[in-house]
Each structure stands twice: as C-alpha cells, then as structure tokens.
N, C-alpha and C positions, 0 to 999 in steps of 0.2 A: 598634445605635449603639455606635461605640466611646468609651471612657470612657479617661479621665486620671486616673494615681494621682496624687495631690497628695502630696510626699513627705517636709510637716512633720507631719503626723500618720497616714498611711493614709488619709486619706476620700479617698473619688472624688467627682473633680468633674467635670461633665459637659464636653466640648470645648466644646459650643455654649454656656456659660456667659456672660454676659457678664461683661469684664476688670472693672465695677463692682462686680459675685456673687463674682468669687473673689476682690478685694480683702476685701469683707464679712466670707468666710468665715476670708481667712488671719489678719484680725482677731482674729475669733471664735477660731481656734483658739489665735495668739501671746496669748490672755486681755487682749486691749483690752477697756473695758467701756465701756457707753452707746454702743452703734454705732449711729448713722443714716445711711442711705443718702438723697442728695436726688437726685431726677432734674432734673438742666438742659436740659433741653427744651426750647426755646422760651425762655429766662430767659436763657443764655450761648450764647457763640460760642467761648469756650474749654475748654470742656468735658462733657461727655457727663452728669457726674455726681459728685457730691460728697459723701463719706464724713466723719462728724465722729465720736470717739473718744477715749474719756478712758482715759488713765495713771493708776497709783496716785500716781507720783511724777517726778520729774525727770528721773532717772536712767531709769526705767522707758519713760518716754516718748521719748525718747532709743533705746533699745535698741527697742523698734517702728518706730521711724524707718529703722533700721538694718535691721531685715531686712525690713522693706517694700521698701528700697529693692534688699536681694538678690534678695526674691522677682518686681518689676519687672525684673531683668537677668535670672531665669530664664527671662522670660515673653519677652523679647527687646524690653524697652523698656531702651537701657543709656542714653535722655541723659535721665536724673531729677535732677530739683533738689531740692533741700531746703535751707528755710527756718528756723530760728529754733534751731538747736542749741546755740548760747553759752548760754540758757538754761534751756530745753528746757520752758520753761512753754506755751507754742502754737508748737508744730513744723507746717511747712505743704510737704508731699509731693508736688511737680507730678509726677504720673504721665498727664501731658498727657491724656488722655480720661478719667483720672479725678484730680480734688484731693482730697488728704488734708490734714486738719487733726486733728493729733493735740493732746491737752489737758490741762490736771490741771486736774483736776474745779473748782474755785474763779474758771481762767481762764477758761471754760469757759462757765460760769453768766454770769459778766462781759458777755463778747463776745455771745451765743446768735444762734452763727449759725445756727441751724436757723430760729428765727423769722424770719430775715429770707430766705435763701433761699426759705423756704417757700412765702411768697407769691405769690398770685397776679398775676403782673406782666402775663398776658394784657388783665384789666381796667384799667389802670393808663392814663388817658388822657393823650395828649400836651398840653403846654400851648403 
C-alpha cells in the first residue's frame, strides 16, 4: 500500500485515511489539546464528522484556524469557511465533510458540544 508523507511533521499517513483521521492527526500534531472526533452518521446531513479542540489562548486558536485551513487547500478542499476569528474564543472550520470547532478551554466547557452531538438521536422519537 502506498503511503503519504504528511509534511508538518514526518508521520505517514495512510492515503486511505479518512479526511476526519488526518484532520485529528494534523491537530494532534499543530499541539491542539482535547481533541474529539464525533462521527455524524445518521445525526447530520452536513457533515460526515466533527472535531472539537481546544487552544491554550486566542491567539493560539486563531493560528490553528490558520493552518487548518492550509492544510484543507493542500488536501484540495480550497472553498473553507471560517467562523469566529474577531475573537478567536470558538472559531468554527467548515471543511464541508468535516466541522471544526476550535476553543479556549473556558468556552468550551460553556457550549460542550460534544454532549449534545453525542447523543443518540436514532432513539429520539418524533412528536
């Protein structure tokens, strides 16, 4: 199997990766901390999957925004929106099959989307 140098740090990422896995990873590597992946399965029709991620600070959160959105036009996604940079408290990364919501830890705890993504909205009966 041929393999993809990823060429913010050296690691190889696998081609068959899914664009969710190597968002995760370029994360992990640019030192985002508290990364969750949610899978939208069945939950949206916008998206495949959604990554939540916390900055130390403003600024920080801001410059992950920033080359998130480089490493989207490497990958050949170049129409990315980004959300909420005047303050850079919750920056929100359409990378159309996958949403990023970048955080500083405080707003973070606030909003917790993870709990509400999380959910089971299969059971969820109609009224």
């Amino acid at each position: 199997m041929e393999q993809k140098e990823n060429t913010q740090q050296g690691n190889i990422i696998p081609p068959s990766s899914t664009l969710a896995d190597r968002v995760y990873a370029f994360l992990d590597e640019n030192k985002a901390l508290d990364i969750v992946k949610i899978d939208l399965e069945g939950k949206s029709a916008f998206a495949d999957a959604m990554i939540v991620a916390n900055g130390t600070s403003g600024r920080f959160v801001k410059n992950l925004a920033d080359k998130l959105k480089e490493f989207f036009h490497k990958n050949g996604y170049t129409d990315i929106h980004i959300e909420g940079t005047t303050t850079c408290d919750w920056v929100l990364v359409d990378g159309h099959d996958v949403i990023v919501h970048l955080f500083r830890p405080e707003i973070r705890e606030l909003y917790n989307l993870e709990k509400m993504w999380s959910a089971d909205f299969k059971h969820v009966s109609e009224a």
